[in-house]
N, C-alpha and C positions, 0 to 999 in steps of 0.2 A: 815554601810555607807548608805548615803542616795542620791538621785538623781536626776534631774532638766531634765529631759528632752521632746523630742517634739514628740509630735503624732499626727498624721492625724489633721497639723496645729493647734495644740495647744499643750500650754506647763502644765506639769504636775510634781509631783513629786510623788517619790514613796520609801521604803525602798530594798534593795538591797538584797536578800535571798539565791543567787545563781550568781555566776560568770562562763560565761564560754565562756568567753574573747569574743567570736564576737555576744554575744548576754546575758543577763541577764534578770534573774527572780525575778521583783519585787512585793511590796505590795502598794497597794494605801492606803490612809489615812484610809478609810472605810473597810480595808481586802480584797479587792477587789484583785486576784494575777494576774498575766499576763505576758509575755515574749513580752521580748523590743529585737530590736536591739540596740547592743554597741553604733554606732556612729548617733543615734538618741541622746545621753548622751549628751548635753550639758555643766554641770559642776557636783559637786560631793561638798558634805557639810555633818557635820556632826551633827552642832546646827543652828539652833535651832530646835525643831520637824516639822516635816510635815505641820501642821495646819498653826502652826505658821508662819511655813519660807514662807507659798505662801500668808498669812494675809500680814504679814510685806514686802513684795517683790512689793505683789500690793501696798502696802500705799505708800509707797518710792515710785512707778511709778505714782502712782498721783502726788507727786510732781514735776515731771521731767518738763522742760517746753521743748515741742518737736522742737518750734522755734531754741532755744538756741541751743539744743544740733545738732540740722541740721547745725547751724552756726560752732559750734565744728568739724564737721566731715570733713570730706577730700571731696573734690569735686567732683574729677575726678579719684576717682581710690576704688575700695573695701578695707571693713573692718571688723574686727570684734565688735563681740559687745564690747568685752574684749576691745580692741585697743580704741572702741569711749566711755570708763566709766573709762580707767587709762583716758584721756582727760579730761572729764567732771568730774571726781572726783580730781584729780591730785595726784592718789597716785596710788597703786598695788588693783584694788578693790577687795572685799570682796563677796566672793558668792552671800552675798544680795544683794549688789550692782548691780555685775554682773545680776543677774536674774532681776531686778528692770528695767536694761538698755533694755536686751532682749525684755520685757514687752511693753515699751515702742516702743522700734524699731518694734516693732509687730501689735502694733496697732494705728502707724501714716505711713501707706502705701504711702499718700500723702506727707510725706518728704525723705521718705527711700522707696528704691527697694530692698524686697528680693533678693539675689543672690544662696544662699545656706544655711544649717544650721549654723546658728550664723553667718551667713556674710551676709551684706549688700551696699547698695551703696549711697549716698545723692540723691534727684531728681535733675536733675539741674532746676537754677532759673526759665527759662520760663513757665518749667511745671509746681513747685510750685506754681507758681503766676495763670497759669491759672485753677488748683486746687483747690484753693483755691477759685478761685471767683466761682468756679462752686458751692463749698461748702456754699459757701454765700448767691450764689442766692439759694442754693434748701432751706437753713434757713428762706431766704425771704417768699418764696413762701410757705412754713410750715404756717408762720406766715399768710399767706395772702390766702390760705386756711383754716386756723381756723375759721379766720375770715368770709368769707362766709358760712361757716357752721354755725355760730352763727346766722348770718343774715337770712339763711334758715330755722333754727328752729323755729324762728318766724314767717315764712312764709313773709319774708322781701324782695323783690328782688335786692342784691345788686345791686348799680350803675351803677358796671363796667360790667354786663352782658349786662346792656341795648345794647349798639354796636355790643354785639355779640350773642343777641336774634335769628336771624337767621340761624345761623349754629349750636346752640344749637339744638335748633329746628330739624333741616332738615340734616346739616351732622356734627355731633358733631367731634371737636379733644378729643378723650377718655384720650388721655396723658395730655389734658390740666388739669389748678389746677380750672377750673370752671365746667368741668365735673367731676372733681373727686372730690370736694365738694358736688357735686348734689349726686350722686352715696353713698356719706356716710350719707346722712343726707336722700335720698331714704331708704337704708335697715334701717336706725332706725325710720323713721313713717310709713314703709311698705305700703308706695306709688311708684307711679311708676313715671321714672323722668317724664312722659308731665304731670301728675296728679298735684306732685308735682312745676313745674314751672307754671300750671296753676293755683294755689292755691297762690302762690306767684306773681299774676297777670301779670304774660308774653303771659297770652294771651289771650288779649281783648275780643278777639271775634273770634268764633270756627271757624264761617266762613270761615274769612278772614283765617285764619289756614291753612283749608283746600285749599283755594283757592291760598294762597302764595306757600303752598309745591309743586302746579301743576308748579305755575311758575317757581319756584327755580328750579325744576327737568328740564324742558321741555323746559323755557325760561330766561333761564341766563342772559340774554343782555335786558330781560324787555319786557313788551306789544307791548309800542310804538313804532314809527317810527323815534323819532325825531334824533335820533346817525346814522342812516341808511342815507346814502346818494345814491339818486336814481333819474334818469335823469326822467324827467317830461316825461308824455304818448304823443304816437303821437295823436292829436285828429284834423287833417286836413282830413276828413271824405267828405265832400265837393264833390270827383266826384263818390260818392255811390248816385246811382239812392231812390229817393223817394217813399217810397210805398203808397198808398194810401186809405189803408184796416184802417176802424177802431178797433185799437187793445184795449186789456181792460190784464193786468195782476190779478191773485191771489193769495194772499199771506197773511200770520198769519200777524197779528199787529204791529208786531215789528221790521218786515222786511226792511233792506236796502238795502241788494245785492239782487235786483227784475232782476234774469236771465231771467225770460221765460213770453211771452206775448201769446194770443191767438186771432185770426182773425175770420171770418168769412162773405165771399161773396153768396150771393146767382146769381147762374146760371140758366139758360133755364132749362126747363123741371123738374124742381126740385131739380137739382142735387147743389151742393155746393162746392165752394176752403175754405179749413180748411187752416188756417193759423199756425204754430206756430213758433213761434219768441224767439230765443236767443239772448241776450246779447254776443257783442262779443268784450271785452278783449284783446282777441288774434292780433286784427289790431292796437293795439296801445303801447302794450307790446313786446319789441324784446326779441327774445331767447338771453339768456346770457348775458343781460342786468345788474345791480343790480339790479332793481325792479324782473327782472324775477328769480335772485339768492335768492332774498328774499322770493319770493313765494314759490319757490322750498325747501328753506330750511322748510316751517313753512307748506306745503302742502295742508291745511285744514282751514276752518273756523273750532274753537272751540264750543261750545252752551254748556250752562249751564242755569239752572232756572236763569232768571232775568239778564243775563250777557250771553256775546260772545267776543271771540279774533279774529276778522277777518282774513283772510287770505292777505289780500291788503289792501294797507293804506284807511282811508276815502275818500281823493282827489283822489286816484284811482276809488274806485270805485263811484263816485259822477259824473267821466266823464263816465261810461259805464253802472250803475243801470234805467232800464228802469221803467223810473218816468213817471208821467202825465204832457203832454205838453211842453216834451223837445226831439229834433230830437236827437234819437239815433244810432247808428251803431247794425246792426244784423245780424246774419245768418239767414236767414228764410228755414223754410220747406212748401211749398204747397202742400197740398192732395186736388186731383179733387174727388170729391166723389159722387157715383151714389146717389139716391133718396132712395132706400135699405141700404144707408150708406157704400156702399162697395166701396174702393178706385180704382180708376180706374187707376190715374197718377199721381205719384208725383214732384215735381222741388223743388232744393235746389238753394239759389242764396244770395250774400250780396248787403246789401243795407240800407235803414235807415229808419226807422218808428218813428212816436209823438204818445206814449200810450195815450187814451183817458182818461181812469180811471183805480187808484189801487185799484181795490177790496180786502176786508181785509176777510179772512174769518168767523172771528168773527160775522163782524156785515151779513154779506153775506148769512150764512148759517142761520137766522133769516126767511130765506125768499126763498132759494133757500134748499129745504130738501126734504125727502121721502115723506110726507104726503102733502108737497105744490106740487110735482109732481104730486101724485094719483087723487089730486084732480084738477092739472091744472089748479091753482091759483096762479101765479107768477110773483106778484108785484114786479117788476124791469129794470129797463130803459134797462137791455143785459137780460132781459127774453129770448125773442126769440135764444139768442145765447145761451144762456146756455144750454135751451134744447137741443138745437141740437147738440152739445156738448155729452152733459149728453147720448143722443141716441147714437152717434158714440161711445164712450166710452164702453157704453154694448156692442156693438157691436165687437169693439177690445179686449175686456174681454172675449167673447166668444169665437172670433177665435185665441184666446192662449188657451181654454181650463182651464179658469180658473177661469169661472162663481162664482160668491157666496161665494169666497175663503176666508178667513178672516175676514169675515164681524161679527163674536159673538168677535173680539177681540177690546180691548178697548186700545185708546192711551189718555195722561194723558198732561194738560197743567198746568204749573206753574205760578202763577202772584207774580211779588213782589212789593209790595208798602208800605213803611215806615217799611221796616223790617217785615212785616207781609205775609203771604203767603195764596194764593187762591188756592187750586187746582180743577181743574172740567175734568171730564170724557167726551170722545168724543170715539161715536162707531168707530171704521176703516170700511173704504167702505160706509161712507157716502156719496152721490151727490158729492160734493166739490171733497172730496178726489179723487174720481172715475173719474175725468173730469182729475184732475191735474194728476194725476200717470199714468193711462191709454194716456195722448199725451206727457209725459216724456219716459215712457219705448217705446212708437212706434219709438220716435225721436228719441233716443237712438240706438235702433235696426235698423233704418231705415240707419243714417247715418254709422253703424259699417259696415252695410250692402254694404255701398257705398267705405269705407276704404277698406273692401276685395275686391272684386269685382275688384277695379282697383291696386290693388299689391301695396296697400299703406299702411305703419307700422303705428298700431293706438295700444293705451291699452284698453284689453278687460277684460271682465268678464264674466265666465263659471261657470256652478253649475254642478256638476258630485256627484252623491249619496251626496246629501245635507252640501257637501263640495264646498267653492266657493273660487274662484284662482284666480287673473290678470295675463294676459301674453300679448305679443305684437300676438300670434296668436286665430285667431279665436276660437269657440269653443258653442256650446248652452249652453244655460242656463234655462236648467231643471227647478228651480223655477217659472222662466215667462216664461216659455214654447216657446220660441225664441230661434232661431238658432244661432246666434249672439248677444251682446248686448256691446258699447261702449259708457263708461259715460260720454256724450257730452254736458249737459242741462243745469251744474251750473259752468262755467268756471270762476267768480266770487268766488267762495266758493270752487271749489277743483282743484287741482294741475294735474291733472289728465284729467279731463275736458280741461282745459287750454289746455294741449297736442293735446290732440285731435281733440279739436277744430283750433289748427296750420295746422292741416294735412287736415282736411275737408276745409280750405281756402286756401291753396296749389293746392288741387285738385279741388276747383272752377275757381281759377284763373289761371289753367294750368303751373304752377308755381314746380320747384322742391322744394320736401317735405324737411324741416329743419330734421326730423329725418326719418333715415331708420333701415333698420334690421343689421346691421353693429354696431350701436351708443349703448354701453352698456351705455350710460348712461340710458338708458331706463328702464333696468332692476337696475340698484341700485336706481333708482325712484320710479319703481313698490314697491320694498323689502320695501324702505322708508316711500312710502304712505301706503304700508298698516299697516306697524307697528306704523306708528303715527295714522295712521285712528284707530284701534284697543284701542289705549291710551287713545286716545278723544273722544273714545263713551267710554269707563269706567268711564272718569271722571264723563262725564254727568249722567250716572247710578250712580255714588257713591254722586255725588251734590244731584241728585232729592231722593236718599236717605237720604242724610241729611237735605233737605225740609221738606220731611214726616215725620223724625222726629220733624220736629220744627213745623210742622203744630199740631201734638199730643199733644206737650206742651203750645203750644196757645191757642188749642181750650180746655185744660184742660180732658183729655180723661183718664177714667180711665181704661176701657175695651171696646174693638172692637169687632167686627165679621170678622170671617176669614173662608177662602175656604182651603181646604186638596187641597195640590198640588199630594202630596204622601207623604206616610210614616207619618215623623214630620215635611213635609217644609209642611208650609202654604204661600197664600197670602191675606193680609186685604183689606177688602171692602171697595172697592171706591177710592185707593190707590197703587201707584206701589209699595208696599213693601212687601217684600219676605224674611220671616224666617226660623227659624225652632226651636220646639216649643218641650224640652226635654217631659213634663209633659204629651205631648200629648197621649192618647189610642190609642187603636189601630181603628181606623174609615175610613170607607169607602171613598178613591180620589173623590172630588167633593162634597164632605158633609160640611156642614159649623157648625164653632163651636163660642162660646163667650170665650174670652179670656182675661185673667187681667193685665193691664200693671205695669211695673214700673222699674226703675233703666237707665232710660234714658239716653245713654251717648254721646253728642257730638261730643266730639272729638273722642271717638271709634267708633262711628254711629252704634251705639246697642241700642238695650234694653234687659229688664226681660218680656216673657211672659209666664202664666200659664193657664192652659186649666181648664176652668169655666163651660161648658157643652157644650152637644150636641145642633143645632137647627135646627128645622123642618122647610123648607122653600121650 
């Protein structure tokens, strides 16, 4: 006797060896033996053989049409297979038969619900029907992934990705059937999917690449302002007293948000009023405003080689950037300063100054430098201020203790014009530099100074074992060697500034402070700016990386020199770029070696480099 039955869902037949009634020892077709339970037994036949009867069982089940026989079954209530093949056959079926229907009912799940062995139930209509379309579409979609795989082998980019280039990009749906075309047509050119969509020209340009994933991530809602609805600044300025110091600002080339000006009165006996003048924002921006929600959201100006996101819209800062020969609103700081340069008495006060001139540093340092000092040759209509300037400056470098600090370190400017890039080196602690940072950090510390002093909540910044922290409490900071420092100088450019620049005109104008020590919002601002601040100096670090790349490829560079940082990280000459260089020996920090480029990549902002020799320099 032979027998039809089902095993760990599947059906099988076997010869029968051994009975013993609640369980049986058969043979599969191959002699394979094994011990069934009995009422795993579906039905019992005696011809045709094994081979045959599951050959012939499946051919009849191809025939079955599963539609028809779902129409044959009972609706609403269980059956057997027996009960739905006497239907569809109209007679007493025949084992084949039977096992044929089984077959069937086995493997159309979507018109039959298992119930038990050989029993089943019909689906009802709704489910069918949406079964089915489900079944249809995923046929579709078979089809309509083939298809872009076709298109991908060729390195074609189909149509329909154009729309959805972006989220391909930056956050792919992996279940889609345009990711999982990429991903089969990936492992068979054994590229990697950006390589691969790059080849298939989805992406123009590495740049913009790089520069949309910042947006996508960081700026969802876009650059602009124009969806942002935001009540125009107050700029009724009018009964802020007139200064009448001639101010002069400094700033790189490309600068808009001009925060900070600098004055300079001479007094009796030698001595001098040091002027320095902020931009102030803060009188025409209300807390909680939309314009203030939007700063707050976005906290920072961005910088990038040849590109910025500013923090306020143009028309904002257009009413507050301290331009030449337009009356602007400030806070000013005056230091009375002895003839020694030692500050005698300071006053802070608002009011409104006309810059005479923007000095660009570019063309400024042409003329204002080390060796035009030494030699006390200084062609320039603010000569005389600069110097003195430049004097006070040493002077407040000293009394931080922090004489000659930086000065072998080099910072790196980016030009972009026509797609092409300049870069040039500029020492740190040049004249310029030394004028501008030395009356930003005094101002800074001066007025944090004035936020403590009268129990007023400002954000500071502390350096403690060359860890630095904001908090709303005071604290030194170690690095500038100041007992306090709050960053009050670019309230134009940081979110943070703004603050505290609310609190320092509160406290001029006798006025209760908009925040105190109570306002958490303080602290999720603090946590916010510096996690964005932290974002937005990486970009910039990873743009002016991919600048130096593009500058190697422009200038055709086949091998550079580079400086041993340690170990294998090197960095190249004359460039902020910083690798690490497997091939390298083992050579002494600070030794410089020649090194061979190649395999440039873009969009991974890498390259291949190989250690070519040592050089004596």
């Amino acid at each position: 006797m032979n027998v039809f039955y089902e095993e760990a869902g599947t059906f099988k037949v076997g010869a029968v060896l051994l009975d013993n009634n609640s369980s049986l020892q058969v043979e599969a077709i191959h002699g394979k033996r094994s011990k069934i339970k009995a009422n795993s037994v579906l039905l019992q036949f005696e011809t045709p053989s094994l081979s045959e009867f599951m050959h012939n069982a499946q051919k009849l089940a191809d025939e079955l049409d599963e539609s028809f026989l779902w129409e044959c079954s009972k609706q609403d209530a269980e059956f057997s297979n027996t009960d739905l093949a006497t239907e569809y056959f109209g007679h007493t079926p025949t084992a084949l038969e039977s096992a044929a229907t089984l077959l069937l009912l086995q493997s159309a799940p979507m018109y039959f619900y298992k119930k038990g062995p050989g029993r089943y139930k019909a689906a009802p209509p709704e489910a069918l029907k949406a079964a089915l379309a489900s079944k249809e579409k995923k046929r579709q979609q078979a089809e309509q992934q083939a298809y872009y795989e076709k298109q991908l082998r060729c390195f074609t980019l189909p149509e329909e990705f154009q729309q959805k280039i972006t989220s391909l990009l930056y956050k792919p749906d992996k279940n889609s059937i345009e990711w999982k075309a990429l991903e089969v047509v990936s492992l068979e050119t054994k590229l990697t999917i950006l390589e691969l969509l790059n080849k298939c020209g989805a992406i123009p340009s590495t740049h913009d690449y790089h520069f949309n994933q910042f947006i996508f991530e960081h700026y969802p809602d876009g650059t602009d302002f124009k969806n942002l609805h935001f009540q125009d600044v107050t700029n009724d300025f009018n009964h802020l007293p007139i200064s009448d110091v001639t101010a002069f600002s400094i700033d790189d080339a490309t600068t808009t948000e001009i925060d900070d000006a600098f004055s300079i009165t001479q007094l009796p006996f030698g001595s001098l009023r040091i002027g320095i003048h902020i931009a102030a924002p803060a009188l025409g921006i209300e807390p909680e405003s939309p314009l203030d929600r939007l700063a707050a959201t976005r906290l920072s100006t961005v910088y990038l080689p040849g590109n910025k996101i500013t923090m306020l819209p143009d028309s904002t800062i257009h009413h507050f950037t301290l331009c030449e020969n337009r009356l602007r609103p400030v806070v000013s700081l005056y230091l009375n300063v002895s003839d020694d340069f030692s500050i005698v008495s300071c006053e802070s006060k608002l009011e409104r100054i006309k810059v005479t001139a923007n000095l660009r540093s570019n063309l400024l340092e042409t003329q204002f430098n080390e060796t035009a000092l030494n030699k006390g040759e200084i062609l320039h209509p603010f000569s005389t201020e600069l110097i003195l300037l430049w004097k006070f400056a040493c002077k407040m470098e000293t009394s931080r203790g922090k004489a000659n600090e930086n000065n072998d370190k080099i910072d790196y400017s980016f030009e972009i014009q026509n797609d092409r890039v300049s870069i040039s080196e500029r020492r740190r602690g040049s004249p310029i530099d030394k004028v501008v940072s030395e009356l930003m950090i005094y101002i800074n510390t001066e007025w944090g100074k004035l936020l403590s002093d009268a129990g007023i909540t400002g954000i500071f910044r502390s350096q403690n074992n060359s860890k630095v922290r904001m908090s709303t409490s005071p604290a030194p900071h170690q690095g500038l060697g100041v007992s306090q420092y709050a960053w009050s100088s670019s309230p134009m450019r940081r979110y943070v500034d703004l603050i505290n620049q609310r609190q320092i005109i509160s406290l001029l104008r006798n006025e209760t402070p908009f925040y105190n020590k109570e306002n958490t919002n303080l602290s999720v601002t603090i946590n916010d700016f510096e996690t964005s601040y932290g974002i937005y100096n990486e970009f910039q670090r990873t743009m002016e990386r991919y600048w130096c790349l593009r500058w190697l490829l422009q200038e055709n560079m086949e091998t550079i020199n580079a400086q041993i940082i340690k170990e294998n990280l090197v960095k190249f000459d004359h460039l902020p770029f910083i690798t690490r260089i497997a091939s390298l020996p083992e050579i002494m920090p600070g030794s410089y070696v020649k090194l061979k480029l190649s395999k440039i990549d873009l969009l991974e902002r890498s390259l291949h480099a190989e250690f070519v020799q040592k050089i004596n320099i």
